[in-house]
C-alpha angles and dihedrals in degrees: 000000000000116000090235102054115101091344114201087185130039116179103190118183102336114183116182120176133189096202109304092345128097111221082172120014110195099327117186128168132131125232107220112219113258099018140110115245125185125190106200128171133132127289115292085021093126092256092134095037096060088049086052089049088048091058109040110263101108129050117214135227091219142008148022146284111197123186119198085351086299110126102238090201109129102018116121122231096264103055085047082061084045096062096042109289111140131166142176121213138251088228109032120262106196123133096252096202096053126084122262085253099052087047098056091044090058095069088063100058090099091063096043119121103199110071133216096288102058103041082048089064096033089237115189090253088045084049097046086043091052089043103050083050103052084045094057095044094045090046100040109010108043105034085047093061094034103234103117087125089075111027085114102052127092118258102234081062094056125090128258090257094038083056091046086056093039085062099047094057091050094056088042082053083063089072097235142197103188117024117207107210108198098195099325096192100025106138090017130129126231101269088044090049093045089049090046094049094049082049091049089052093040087055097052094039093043111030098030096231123164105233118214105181137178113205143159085201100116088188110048088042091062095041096049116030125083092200125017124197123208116207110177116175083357102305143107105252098172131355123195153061118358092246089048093055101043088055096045105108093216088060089055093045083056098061110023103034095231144069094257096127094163087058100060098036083056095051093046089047089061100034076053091044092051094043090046090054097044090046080052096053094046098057094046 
């Protein structure tokens, strides 16, 4: 799929600037709908800040993000999260003394009916509201993502990949139409990046849902994306296919600082052969 067949998100010259200096410097790429898109690039190369700007946190000098053609200048975070903007954090963002259950729930408050007020109170309508919701989450969204043994426990007591999983299933509860993945398996070990990445392509097949994903996996971002973007000092540098990026020599000069195209696509062919197999493993 081309990224720019049936786009949901357009990000269309986007300059963002921290005093004199540019964290992002005219960026312009399309997410197709339905795809998996990952935005790759070295560190410092402007991949979370695009994501930041995505989202709303940041405002930018120039440009336009546009979501199902819709400008999204001007519309705070929450009523991005409203429309069908959801995202998941680098370092993780759960409310560690809360159960699995409450934080996932929580993902849903911006499409709540009965106000403050109400659930303060645990009104009938507050109570029918609360119940038709646990009942959703523990029958699609935690099952989906198999983790009905702890929806009960505490997150602090949780491990770095049950978290990882935990956040993801708060930003599925928002009901999203594009899901902004900000390094899914960083910090994870092989089995929790193998189950991540399963969970990544079961997303996209069964809900539907569009991916957006920043990653430094080589090779789950090969294995997985139909179209990978590469940002380096806050630009697009190439735009494409994965094949096409792994063999663009400015993308080799980005990360490896010389011309030696046959030594990174070696290094991505195998980082792809050992994600292929895993993904492999772990269907079967």
């Amino acid at each position: 799929m081309h990224a720019g067949d049936n786009p949901i998100l357009e990000v269309e010259g986007v300059t963002l600037a921290f005093g004199g200096i540019k964290a992002l410097n005219e960026v312009s790429f399309r997410v197709a709908e339905g795809s998996i898109t990952s935005v790759i690039g070295p560190n410092g190369a402007g991949k979370t800040s695009v994501f930041n700007t995505i989202s709303g946190f940041y405002k930018p000098a120039s440009g336009d993000i546009r979501f199902r053609g819709r400008s999204l200048a001007g519309v705070p975070p929450p009523k991005r999260a409203a429309l069908g903007l959801a995202r998941s954090f680098q370092n993780i963002a759960l409310f560690r003394g809360m159960t699995v259950l409450d934080n996932i729930k929580l993902g849903r408050h911006s499409h709540l009916k009965t106000g403050p007020l109400a659930a303060l109170f645990f009104t009938p309508a507050a109570r029918r509201e609360e119940e038709q919701l646990r009942q959703e989450i523990e029958e699609r969204i935690i099952d989906f993502l198999e983790i009905d043994h702890i929806r009960k426990a505490p997150v602090a007591s949780l491990s770095y990949g049950l978290q990882k999983r935990v956040e993801l299933a708060r930003a599925l509860a928002m009901k999203p139409q594009i899901l902004l993945l900000d390094e899914p398996v960083a910090g994870m070990n092989r089995e929790e990046t193998e189950d991540m990445a399963r969970f990544i392509l079961e997303v996209r097949r069964e809900w539907g849902i569009t991916i957006l994903m920043v990653e430094h996996d080589m090779g789950m971002v090969m294995d997985l994306s139909d179209h990978v973007i590469v940002l380096n000092f806050g630009q697009v540098i190439a735009d494409g296919r994965p094949a096409e990026v792994q063999a663009n020599p400015e993308v080799i000069k980005a990360y490896l600082g010389s011309g030696d195209v046959l030594a990174l696509r070696a290094r991505f062919s195998a980082a792809a052969r050992k994600a292929e197999g895993a993904t492999m493993r772990t269907a079967a």
